[in-house]
mmCIF file of the N, C-alpha and C atoms, coordinates in Angstrom:
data_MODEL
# 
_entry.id   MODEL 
# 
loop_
_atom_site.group_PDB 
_atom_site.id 
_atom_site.type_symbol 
_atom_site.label_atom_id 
_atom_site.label_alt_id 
_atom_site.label_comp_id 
_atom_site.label_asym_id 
_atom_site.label_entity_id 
_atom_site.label_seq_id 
_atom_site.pdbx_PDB_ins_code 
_atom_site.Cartn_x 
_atom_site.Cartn_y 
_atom_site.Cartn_z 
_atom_site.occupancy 
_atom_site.B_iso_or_equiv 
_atom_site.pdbx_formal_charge 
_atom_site.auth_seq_id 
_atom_site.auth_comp_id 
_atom_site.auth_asym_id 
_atom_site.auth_atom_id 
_atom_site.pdbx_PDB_model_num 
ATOM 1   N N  . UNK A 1 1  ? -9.844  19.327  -23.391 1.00 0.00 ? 1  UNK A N  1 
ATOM 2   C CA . UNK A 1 1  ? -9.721  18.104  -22.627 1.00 0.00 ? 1  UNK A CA 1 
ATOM 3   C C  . UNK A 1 1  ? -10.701 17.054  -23.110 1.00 0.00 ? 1  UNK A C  1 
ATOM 4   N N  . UNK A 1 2  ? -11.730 17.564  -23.744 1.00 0.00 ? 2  UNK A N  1 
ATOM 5   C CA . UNK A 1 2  ? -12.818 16.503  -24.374 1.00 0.00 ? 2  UNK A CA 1 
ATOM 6   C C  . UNK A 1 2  ? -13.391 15.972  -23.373 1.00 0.00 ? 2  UNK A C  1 
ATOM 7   N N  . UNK A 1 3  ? -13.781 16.031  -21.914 1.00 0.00 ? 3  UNK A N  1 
ATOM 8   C CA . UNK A 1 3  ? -14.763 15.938  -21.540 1.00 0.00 ? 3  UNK A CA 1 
ATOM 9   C C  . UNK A 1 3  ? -16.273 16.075  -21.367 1.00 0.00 ? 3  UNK A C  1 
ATOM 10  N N  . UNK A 1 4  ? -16.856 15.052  -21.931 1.00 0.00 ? 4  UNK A N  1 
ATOM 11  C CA . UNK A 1 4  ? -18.485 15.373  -22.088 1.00 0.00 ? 4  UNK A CA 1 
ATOM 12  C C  . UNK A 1 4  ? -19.247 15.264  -20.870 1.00 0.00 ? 4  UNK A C  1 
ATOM 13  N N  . UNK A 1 5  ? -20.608 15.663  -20.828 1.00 0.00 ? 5  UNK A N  1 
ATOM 14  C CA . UNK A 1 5  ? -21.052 15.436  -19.511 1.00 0.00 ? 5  UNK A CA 1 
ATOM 15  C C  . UNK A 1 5  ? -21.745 13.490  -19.589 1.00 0.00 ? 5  UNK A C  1 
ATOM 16  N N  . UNK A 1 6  ? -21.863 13.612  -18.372 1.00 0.00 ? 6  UNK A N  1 
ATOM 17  C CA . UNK A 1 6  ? -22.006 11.974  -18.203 1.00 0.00 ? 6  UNK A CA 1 
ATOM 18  C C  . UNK A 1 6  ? -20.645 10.649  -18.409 1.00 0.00 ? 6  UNK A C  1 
ATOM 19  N N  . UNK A 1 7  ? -19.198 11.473  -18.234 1.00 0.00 ? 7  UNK A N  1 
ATOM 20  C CA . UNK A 1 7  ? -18.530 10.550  -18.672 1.00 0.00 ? 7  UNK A CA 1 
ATOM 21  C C  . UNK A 1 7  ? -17.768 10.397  -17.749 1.00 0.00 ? 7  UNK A C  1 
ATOM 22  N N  . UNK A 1 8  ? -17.134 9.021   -17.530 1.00 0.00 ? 8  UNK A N  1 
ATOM 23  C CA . UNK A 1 8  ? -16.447 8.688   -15.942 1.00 0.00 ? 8  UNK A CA 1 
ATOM 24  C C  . UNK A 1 8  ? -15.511 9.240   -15.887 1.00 0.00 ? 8  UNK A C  1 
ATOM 25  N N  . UNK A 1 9  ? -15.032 9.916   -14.823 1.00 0.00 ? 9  UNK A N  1 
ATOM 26  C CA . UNK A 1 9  ? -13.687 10.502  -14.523 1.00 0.00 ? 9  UNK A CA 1 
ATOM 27  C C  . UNK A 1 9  ? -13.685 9.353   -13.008 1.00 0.00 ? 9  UNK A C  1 
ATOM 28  N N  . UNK A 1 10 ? -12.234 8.950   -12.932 1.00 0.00 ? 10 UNK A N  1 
ATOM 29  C CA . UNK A 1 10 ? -11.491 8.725   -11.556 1.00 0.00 ? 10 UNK A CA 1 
ATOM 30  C C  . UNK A 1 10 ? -10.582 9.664   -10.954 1.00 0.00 ? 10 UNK A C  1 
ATOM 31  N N  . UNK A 1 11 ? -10.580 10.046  -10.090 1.00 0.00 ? 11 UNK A N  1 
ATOM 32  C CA . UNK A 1 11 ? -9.773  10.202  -8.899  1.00 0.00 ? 11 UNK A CA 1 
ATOM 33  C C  . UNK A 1 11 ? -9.094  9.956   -8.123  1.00 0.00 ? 11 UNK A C  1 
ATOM 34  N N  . UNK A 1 12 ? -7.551  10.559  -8.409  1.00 0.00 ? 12 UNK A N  1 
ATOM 35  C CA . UNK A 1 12 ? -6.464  9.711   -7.599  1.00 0.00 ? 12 UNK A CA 1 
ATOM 36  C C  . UNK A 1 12 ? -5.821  10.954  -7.193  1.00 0.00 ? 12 UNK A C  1 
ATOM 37  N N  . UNK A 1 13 ? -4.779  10.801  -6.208  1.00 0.00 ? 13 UNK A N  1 
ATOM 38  C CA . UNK A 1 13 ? -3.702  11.471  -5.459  1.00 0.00 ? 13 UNK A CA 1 
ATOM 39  C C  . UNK A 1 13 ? -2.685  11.156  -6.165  1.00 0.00 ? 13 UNK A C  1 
ATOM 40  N N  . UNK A 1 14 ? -1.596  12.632  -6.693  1.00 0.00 ? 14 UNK A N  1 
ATOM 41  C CA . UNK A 1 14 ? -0.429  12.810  -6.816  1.00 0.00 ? 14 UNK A CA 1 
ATOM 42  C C  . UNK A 1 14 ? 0.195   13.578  -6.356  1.00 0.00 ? 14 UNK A C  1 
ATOM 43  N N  . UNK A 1 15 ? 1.447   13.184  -5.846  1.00 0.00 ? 15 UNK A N  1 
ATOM 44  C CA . UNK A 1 15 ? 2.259   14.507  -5.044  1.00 0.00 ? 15 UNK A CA 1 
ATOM 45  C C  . UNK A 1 15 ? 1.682   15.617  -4.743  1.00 0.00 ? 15 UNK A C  1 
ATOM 46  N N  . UNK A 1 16 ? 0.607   15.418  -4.018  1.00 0.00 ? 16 UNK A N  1 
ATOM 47  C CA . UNK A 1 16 ? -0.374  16.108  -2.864  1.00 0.00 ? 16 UNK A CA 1 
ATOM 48  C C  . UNK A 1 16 ? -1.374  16.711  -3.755  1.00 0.00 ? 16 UNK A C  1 
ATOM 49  N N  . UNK A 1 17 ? -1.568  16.366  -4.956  1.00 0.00 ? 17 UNK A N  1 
ATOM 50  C CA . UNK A 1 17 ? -2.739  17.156  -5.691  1.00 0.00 ? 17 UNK A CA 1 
ATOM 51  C C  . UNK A 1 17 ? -3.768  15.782  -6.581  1.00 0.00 ? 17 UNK A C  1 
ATOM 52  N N  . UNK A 1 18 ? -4.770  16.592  -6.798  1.00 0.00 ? 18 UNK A N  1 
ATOM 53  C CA . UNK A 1 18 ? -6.220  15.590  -6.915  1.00 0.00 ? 18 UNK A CA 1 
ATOM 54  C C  . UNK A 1 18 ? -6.395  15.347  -8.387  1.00 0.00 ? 18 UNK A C  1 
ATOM 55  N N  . UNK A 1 19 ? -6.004  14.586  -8.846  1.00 0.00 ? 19 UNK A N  1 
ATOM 56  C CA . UNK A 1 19 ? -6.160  14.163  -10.505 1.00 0.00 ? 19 UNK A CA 1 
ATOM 57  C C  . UNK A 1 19 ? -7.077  13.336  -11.268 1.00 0.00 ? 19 UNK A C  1 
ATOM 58  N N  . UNK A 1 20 ? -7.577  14.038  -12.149 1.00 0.00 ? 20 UNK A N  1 
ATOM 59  C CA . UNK A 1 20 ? -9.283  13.616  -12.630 1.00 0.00 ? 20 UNK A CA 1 
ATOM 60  C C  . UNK A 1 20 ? -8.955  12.798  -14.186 1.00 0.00 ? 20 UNK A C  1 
ATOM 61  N N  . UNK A 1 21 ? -9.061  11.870  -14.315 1.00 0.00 ? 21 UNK A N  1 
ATOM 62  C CA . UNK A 1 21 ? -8.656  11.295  -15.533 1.00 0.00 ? 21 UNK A CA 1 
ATOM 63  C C  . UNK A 1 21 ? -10.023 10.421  -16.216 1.00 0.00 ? 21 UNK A C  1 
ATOM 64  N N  . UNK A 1 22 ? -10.211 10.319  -17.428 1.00 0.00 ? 22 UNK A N  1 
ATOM 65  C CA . UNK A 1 22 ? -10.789 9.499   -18.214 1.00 0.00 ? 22 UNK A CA 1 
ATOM 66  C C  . UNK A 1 22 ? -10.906 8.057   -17.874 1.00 0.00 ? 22 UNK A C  1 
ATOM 67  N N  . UNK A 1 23 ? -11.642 7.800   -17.428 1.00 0.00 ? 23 UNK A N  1 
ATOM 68  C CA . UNK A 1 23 ? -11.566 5.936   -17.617 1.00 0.00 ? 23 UNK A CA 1 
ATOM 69  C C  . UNK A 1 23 ? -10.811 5.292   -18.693 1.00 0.00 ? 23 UNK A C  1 
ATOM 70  N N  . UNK A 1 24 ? -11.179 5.517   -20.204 1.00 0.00 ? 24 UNK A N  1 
ATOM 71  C CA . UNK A 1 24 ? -10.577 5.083   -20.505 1.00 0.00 ? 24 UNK A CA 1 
ATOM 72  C C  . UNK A 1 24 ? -9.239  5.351   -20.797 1.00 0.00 ? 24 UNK A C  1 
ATOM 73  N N  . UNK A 1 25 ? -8.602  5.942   -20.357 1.00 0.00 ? 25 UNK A N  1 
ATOM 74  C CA . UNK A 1 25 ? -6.992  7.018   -19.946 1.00 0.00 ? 25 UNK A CA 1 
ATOM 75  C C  . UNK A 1 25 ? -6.634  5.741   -19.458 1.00 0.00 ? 25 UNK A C  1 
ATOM 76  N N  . UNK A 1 26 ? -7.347  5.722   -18.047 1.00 0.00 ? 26 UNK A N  1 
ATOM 77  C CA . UNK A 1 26 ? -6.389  4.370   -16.921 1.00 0.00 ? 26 UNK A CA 1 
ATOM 78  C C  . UNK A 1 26 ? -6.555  3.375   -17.475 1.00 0.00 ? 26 UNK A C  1 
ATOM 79  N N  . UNK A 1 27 ? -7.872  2.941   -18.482 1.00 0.00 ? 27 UNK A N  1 
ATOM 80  C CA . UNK A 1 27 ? -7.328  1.386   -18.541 1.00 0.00 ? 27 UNK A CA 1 
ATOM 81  C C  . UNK A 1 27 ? -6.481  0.911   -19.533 1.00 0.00 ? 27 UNK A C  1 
ATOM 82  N N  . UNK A 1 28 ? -6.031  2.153   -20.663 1.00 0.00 ? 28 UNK A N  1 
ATOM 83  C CA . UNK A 1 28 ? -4.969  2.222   -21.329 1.00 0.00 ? 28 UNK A CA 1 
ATOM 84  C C  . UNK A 1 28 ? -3.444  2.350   -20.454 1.00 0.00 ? 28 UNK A C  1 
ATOM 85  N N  . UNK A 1 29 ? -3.559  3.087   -19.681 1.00 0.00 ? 29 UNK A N  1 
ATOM 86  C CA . UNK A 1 29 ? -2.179  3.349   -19.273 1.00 0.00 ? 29 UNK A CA 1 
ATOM 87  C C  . UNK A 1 29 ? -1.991  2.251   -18.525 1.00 0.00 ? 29 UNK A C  1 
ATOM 88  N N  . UNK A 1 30 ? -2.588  0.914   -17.573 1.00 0.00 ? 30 UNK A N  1 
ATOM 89  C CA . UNK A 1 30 ? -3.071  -0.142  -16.815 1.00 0.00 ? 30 UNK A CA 1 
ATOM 90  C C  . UNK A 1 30 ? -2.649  -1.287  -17.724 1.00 0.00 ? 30 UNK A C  1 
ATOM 91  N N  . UNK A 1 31 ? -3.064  -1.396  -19.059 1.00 0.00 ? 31 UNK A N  1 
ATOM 92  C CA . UNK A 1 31 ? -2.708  -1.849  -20.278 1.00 0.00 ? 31 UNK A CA 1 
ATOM 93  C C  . UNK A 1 31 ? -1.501  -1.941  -20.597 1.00 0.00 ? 31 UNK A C  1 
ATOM 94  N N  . UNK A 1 32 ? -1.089  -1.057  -20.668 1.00 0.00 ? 32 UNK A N  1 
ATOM 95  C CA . UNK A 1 32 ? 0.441   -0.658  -21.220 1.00 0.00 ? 32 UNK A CA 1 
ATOM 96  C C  . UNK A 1 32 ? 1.391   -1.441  -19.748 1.00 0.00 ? 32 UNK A C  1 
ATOM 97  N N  . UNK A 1 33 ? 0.952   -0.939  -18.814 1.00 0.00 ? 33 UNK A N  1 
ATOM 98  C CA . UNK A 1 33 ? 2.229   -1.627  -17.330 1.00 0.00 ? 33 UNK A CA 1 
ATOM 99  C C  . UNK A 1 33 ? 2.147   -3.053  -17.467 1.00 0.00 ? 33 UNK A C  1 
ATOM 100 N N  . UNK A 1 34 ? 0.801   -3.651  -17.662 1.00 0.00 ? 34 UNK A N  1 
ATOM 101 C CA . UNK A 1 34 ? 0.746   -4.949  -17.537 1.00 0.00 ? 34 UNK A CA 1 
ATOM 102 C C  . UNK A 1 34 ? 1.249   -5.825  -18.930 1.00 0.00 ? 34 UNK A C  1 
ATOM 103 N N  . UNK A 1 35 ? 1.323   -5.055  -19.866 1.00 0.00 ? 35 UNK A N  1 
ATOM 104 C CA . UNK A 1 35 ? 1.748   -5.918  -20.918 1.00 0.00 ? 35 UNK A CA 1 
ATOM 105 C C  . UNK A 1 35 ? 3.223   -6.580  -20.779 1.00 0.00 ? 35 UNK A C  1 
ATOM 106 N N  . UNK A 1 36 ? 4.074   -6.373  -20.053 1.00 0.00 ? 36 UNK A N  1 
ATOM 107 C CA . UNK A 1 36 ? 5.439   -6.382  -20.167 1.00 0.00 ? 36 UNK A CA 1 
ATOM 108 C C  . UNK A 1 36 ? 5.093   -8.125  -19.289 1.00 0.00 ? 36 UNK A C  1 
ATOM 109 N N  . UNK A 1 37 ? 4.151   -8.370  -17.998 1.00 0.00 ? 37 UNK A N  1 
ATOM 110 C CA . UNK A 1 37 ? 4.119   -9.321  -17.512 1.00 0.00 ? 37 UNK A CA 1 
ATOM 111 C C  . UNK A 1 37 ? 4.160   -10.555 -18.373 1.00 0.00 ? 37 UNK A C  1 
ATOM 112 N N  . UNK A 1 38 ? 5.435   -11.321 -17.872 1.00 0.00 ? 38 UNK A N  1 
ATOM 113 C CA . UNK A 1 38 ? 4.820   -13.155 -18.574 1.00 0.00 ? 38 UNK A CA 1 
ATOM 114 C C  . UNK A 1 38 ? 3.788   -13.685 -18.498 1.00 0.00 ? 38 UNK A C  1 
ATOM 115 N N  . UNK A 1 39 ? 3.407   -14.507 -19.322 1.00 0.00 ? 39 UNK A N  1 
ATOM 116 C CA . UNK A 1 39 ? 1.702   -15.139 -18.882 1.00 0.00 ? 39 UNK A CA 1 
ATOM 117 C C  . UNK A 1 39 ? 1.865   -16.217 -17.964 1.00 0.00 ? 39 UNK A C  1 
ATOM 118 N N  . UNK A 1 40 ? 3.211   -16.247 -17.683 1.00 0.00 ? 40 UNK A N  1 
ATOM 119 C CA . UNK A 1 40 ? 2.950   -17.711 -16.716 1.00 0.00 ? 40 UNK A CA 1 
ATOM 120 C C  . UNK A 1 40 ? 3.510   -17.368 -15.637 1.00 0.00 ? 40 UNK A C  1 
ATOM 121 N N  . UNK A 1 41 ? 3.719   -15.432 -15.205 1.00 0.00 ? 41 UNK A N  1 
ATOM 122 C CA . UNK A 1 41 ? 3.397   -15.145 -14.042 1.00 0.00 ? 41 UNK A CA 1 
ATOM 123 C C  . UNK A 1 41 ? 2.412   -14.830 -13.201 1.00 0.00 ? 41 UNK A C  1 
ATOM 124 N N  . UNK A 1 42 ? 1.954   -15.140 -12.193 1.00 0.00 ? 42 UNK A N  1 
ATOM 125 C CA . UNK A 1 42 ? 0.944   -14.825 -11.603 1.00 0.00 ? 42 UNK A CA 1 
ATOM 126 C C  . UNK A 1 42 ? 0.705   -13.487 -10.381 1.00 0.00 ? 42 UNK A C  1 
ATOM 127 N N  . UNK A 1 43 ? 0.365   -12.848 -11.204 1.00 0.00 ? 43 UNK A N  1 
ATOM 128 C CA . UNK A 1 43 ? 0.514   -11.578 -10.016 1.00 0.00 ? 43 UNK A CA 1 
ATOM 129 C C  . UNK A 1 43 ? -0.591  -11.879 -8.620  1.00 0.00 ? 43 UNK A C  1 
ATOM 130 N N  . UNK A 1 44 ? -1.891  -12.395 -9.301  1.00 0.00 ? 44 UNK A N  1 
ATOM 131 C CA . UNK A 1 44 ? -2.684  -12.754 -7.927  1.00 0.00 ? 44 UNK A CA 1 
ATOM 132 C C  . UNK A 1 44 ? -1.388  -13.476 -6.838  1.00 0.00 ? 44 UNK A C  1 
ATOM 133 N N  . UNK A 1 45 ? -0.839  -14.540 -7.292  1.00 0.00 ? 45 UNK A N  1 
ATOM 134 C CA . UNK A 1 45 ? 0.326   -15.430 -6.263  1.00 0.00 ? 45 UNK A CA 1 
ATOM 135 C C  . UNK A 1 45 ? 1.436   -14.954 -5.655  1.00 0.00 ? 45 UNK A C  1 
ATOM 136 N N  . UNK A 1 46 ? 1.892   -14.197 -6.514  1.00 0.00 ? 46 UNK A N  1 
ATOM 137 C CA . UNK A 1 46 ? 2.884   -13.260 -6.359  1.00 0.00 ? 46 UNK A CA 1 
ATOM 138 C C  . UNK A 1 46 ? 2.124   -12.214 -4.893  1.00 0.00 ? 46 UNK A C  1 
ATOM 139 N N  . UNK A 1 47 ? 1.124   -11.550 -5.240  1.00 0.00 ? 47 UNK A N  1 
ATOM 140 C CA . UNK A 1 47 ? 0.478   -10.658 -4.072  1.00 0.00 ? 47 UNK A CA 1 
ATOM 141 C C  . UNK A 1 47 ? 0.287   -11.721 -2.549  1.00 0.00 ? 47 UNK A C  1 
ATOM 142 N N  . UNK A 1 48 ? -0.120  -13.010 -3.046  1.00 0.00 ? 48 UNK A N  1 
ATOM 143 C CA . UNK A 1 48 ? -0.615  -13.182 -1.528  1.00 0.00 ? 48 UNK A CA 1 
ATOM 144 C C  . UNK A 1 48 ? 0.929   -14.093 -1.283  1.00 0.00 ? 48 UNK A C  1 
ATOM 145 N N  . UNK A 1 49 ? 1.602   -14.075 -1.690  1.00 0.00 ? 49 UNK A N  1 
ATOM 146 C CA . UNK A 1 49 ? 3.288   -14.667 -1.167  1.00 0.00 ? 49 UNK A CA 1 
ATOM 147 C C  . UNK A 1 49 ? 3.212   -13.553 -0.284  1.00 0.00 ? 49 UNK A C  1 
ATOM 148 N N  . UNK A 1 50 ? 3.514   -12.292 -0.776  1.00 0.00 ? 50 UNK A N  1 
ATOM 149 C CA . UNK A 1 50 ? 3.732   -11.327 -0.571  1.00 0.00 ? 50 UNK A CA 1 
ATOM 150 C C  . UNK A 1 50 ? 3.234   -10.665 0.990   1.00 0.00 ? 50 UNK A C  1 
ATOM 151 N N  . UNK A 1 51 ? 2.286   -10.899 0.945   1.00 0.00 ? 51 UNK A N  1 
ATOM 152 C CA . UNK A 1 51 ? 1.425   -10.669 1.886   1.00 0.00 ? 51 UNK A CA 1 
ATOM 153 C C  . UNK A 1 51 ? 1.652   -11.551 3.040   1.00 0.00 ? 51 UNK A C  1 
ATOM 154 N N  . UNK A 1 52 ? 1.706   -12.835 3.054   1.00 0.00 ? 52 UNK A N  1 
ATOM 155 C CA . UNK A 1 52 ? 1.792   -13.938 3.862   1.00 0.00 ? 52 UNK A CA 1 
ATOM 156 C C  . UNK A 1 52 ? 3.330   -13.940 4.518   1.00 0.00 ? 52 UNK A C  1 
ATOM 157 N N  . UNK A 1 53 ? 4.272   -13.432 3.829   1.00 0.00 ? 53 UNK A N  1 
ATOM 158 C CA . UNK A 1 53 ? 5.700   -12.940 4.251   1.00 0.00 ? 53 UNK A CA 1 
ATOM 159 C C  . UNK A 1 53 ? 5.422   -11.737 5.331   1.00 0.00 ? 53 UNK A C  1 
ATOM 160 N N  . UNK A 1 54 ? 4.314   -11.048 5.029   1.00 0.00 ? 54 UNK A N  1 
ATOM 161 C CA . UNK A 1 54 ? 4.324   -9.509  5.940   1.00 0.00 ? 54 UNK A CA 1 
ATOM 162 C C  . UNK A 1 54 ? 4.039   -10.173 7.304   1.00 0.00 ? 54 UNK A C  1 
ATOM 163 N N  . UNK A 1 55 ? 3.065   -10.820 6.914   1.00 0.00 ? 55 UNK A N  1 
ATOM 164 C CA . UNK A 1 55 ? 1.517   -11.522 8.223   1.00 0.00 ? 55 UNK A CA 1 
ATOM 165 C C  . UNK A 1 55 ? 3.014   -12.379 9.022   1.00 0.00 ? 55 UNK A C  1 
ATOM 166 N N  . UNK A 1 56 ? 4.137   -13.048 8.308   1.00 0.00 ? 56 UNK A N  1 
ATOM 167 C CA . UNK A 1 56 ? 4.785   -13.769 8.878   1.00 0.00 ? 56 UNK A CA 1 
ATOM 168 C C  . UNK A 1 56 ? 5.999   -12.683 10.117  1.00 0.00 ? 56 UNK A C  1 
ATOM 169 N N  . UNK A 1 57 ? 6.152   -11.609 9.408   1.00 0.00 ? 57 UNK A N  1 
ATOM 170 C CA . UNK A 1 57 ? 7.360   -10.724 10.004  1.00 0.00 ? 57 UNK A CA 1 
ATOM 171 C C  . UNK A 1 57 ? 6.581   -9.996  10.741  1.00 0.00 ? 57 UNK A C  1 
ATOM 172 N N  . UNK A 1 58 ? 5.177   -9.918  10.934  1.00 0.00 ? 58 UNK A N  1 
ATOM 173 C CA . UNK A 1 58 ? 4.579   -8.802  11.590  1.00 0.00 ? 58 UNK A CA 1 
ATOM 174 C C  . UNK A 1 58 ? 4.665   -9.677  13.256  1.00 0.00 ? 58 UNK A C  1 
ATOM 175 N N  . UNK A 1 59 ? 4.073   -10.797 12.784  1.00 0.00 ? 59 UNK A N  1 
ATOM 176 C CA . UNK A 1 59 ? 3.866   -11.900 14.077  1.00 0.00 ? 59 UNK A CA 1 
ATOM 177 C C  . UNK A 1 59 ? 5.414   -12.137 14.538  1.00 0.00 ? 59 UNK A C  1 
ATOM 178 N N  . UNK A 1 60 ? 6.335   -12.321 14.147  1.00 0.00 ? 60 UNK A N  1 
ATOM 179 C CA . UNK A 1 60 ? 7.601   -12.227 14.684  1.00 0.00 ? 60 UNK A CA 1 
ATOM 180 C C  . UNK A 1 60 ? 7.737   -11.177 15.902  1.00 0.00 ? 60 UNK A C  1 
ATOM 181 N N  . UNK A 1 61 ? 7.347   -10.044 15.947  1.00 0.00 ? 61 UNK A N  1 
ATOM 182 C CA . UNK A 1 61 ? 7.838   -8.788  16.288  1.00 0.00 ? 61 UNK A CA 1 
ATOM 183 C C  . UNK A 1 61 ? 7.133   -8.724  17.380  1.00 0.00 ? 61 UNK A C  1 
# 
């Protein structure tokens, strides 16, 4: 696995089990999802649309 001591592992949940990965693992694989994005989309804008639609349907109810 090539883990040395002193080197970052993260921790995430998958289908109920605890998965220890390389830092630099995620910011490659993080890399790879985000490349497909246009540059003249904005995911920050996109999130708080997003959000502000919830805040809007939550207060409806």
């Amino acid at each position: 696995m090539g883990i040395v001591p002193g080197e970052i592992l993260l921790a995430r949940e998958k289908d109920g089990q605890l998965v220890l990965e390389k830092r630099d693992q995620v910011l490659e694989r993080l890399k790879t999802t985000f490349d497909n994005v246009p540059s003249d989309v904005s995911l920050v804008d996109e999130l708080i649309a997003e959000r502000r639609e919830e805040a809007k349907r939550e207060s409806e109810v």
